[in-house]
N, C-alpha and C positions, 0 to 999 in steps of 0.2 A: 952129675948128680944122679943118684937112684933113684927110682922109683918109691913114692912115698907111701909110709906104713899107718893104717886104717884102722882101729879099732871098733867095731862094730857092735854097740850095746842093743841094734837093733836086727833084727836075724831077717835078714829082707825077700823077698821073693828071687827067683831062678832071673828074671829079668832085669828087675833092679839089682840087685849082685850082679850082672854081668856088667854092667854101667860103671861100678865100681872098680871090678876085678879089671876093666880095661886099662887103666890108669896107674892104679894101685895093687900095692899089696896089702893082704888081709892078715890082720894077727890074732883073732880071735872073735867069737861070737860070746856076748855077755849071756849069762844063764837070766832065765824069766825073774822078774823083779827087780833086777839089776847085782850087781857083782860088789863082794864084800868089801870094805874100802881096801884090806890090805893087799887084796888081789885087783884092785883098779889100781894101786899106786904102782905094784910091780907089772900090768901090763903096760901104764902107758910111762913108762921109764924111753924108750926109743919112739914111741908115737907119734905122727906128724897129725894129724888129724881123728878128729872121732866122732863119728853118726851116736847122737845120745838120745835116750827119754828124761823125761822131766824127774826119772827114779834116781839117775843115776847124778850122785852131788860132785862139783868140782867149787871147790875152797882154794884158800890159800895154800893149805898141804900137798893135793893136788895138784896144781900147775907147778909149785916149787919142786915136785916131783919129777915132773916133763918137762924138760928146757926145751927138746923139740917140736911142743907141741903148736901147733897155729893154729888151728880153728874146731870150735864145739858144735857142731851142728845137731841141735833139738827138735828131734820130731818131734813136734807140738808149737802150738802158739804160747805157751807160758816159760818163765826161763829162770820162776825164784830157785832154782835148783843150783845157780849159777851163780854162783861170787863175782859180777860182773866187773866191779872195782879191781878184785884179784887180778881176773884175766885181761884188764885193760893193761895193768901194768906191769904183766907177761906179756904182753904185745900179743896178747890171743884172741880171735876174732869169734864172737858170740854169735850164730844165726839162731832164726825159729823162721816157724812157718805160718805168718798170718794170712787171715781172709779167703784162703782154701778152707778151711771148713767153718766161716761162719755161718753160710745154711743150712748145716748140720746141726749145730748148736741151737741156731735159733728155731730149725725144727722141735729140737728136744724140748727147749724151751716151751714152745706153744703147747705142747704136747702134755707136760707136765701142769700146763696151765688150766688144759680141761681136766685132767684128770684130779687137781685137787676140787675146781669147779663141780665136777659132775659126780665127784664123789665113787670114781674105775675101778679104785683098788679096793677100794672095802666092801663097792655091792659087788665084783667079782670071786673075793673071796668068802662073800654070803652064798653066791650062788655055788661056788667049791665044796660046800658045806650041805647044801640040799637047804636053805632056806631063800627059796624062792619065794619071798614074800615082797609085795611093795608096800613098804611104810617107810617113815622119815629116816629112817638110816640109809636108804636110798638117794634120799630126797637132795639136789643140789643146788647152783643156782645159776642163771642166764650167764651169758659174758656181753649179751649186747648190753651197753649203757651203763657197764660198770667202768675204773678207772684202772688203768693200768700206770706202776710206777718204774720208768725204767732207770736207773742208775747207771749212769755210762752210756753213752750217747756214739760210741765210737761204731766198727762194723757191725760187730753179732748183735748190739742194741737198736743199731737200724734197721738191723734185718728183722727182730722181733717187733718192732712198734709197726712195721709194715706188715707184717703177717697178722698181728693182734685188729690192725685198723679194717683188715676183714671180716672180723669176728661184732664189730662195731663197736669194739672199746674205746674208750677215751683216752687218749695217752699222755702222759705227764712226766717229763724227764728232768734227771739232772745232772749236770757235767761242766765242764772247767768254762764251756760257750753259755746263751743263751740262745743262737740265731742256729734254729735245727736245720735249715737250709730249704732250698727252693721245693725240693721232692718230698721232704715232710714236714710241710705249714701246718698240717693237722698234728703236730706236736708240740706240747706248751712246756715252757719252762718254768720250774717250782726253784725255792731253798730247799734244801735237805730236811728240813725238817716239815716243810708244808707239804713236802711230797710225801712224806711218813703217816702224816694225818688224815691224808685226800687220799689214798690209792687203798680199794680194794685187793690190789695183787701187786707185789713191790718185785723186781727181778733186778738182779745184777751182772753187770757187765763192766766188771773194773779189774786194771792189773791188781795184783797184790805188791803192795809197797808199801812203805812205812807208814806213809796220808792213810791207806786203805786198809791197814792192817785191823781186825776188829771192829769196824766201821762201824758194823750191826753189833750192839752192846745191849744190856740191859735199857739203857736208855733211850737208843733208837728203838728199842722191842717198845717201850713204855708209849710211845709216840703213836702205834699204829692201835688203829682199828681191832678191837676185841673180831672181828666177823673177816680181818685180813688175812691173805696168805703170802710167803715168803719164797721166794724162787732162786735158788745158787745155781750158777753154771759156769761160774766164773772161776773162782779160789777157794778153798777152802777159808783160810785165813782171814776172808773178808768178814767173815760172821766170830765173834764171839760164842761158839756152842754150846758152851756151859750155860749161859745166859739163854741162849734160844730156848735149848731142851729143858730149863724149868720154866719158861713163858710157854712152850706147847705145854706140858706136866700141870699149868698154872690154870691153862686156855686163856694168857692172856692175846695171845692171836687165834686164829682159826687153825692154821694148819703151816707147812712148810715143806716143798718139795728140795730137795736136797740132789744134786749131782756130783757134787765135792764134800770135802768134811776136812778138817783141819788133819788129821790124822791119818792116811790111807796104806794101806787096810787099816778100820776100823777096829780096836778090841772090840773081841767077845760081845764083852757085857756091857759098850758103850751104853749109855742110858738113851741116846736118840735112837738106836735100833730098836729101841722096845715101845716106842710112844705110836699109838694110834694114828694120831694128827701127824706123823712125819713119814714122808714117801721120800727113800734115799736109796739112791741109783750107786751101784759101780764105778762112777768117771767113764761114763759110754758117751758123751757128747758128741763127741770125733768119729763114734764108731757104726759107720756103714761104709760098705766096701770102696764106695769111689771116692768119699773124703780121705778116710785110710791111706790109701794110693796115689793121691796128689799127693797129700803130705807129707809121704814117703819120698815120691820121686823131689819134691819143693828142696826137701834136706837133704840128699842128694846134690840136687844141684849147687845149694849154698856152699856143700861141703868142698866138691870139685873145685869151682870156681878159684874157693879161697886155699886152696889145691894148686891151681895152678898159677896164681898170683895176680887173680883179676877181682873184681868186687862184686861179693856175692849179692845175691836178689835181694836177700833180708839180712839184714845187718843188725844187727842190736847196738855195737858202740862202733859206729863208722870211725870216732875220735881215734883207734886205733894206724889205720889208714891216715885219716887227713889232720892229725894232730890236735891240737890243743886249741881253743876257739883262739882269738887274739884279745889282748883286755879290750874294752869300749874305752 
């Protein structure tokens, strides 16, 4: 058997490329934002494998296109880019790369949390302006003793209720458990909707799936505190933003820091780039050098593994592998 063909939608460093090239052969580096579909269905026509980003879509056309193909490896923790049904039953094995950068995330997180708190971006861009003045467009408010709501209780939400519980907030979560574990007893369980009403700062940390899609509506917006703010670091999809961007337009919230958007890139003239009360990031969550680089090397290593016929670290539908449950 030959040496198996790689396509690379991720353009990797001199080191990691060599990790790769050791093993494999290389068929292409995908252009930045990922590659047209009809140019992704003619490279991976011969493809045993492919290092992806969450840009690049693999559907049923896709893998019907690759009969060679065996394994998607996503640098990133997210994987809706992935028809995962499709490629279970291409016998294709789906990684990503969790819990390498949830302290990144939850950094950003925290981060995003003063700055709608303390009010960063709009007194910075008063002082950009030459109005050094201190008045109530300044003016913010504490974090000790308010309530933080975190939705999804899984890694990067434990890592934010623990970095939040320094700041002396109150933390109120909600997730498929109630028993948040021995390490965080200072975190209470709400319903979904009491946690909407009780939390000064609500954040999410849920996959996007069908339960998830939307989640945040008009009606979850109705729910929260006129003086709350809304925290995405998760999915875009989880939030309703039509409905957000006329509750900020409305003030029926306070404000909403944004790291995803249903849409990415954003048009132009989306209406939440132009609202005061909304601070929306890039999709930088991941992005500082040594998160970056784990998760590089994490996909990587998924890739190889399931490369060479052994089972990779993160697996998203092991059911490939070890079959079909048995009925009860």
């Amino acid at each position: 058997m030959g040496r198996p063909l790689v396509y690379l939608a991720v353009p990797p460093p001199a080191d990691v490329l060599a990790r790769i090239e050791a093993d494999c052969d290389i068929v292409k580096f995908g252009e930045r934002g990922g590659p047209a579909k009809p140019d992704l269905l003619s490279a991976l026509s011969d493809v045993d494998g492919v290092l992806a980003t969450t840009r690049v879509p693999f559907d049923e056309e896709v893998f019907a296109a690759a009969p060679g193909l065996r394994v998607v490896s996503n640098f990133g923790v997210g994987y809706d880019n992935v028809d995962v049904p499709a490629a279970t039953r291409h016998g294709v094995l789906v990684c990503n790369t969790p819990g390498v950068l949830s302290d990144a995330v939850a950094d950003l997180t925290l981060g995003m949390v003063i700055a709608l708190a303390r009010r960063l971006v709009q007194s910075a861009n008063l002082a950009r302006e030459g109005q050094w003045v201190r008045g109530m467009a300044q003016v913010g408010s504490d974090l000790k003793g308010k309530t933080l709501g975190v939705i999804g209780l899984g890694r990067i939400g434990r890592a934010v209720a623990l970095r939040a519980r320094v700041f002396g907030m109150e933390i109120v979560f909600h997730d498929q458990f109630r028993d948040p574990g021995s390490d965080l007893e200072f975190c209470r369980f709400a319903e979904f909707d009491d946690l909407l009403r009780e939390a000064d700062f609500v954040t999410l940390h849920v996959n996007l799936s069908d339960e998830t899609r939307k989640l945040i509506g008009a009606r979850a917006l109705s729910l929260m505190k006129p003086t709350a703010f809304l925290i995405n670091t998760s999915r875009g999809g989880v939030i309703d933003q039509a409905a957000l961007s006329e509750a900020l337009r409305e003030n029926k919230i306070a404000g909403a820091a944004l790291d995803v958007l249903e849409r990415e890139p954003p048009d132009a003239g989306d209406p939440i780039l132009q609202l005061p009360n909304a601070l929306v990031l890039p999709h930088i969550g991941s992005a500082t050098r040594e998160t970056r680089l784990a998760m590089l090397n994490l996909a990587v290593d998924n890739l190889l593994a399931a490369l060479r016929g052994a089972r990779p670290p993160c697996l998203v539908n092991p059911e490939v592998l070890d079959g079909p449950k048995p009925a009860s």
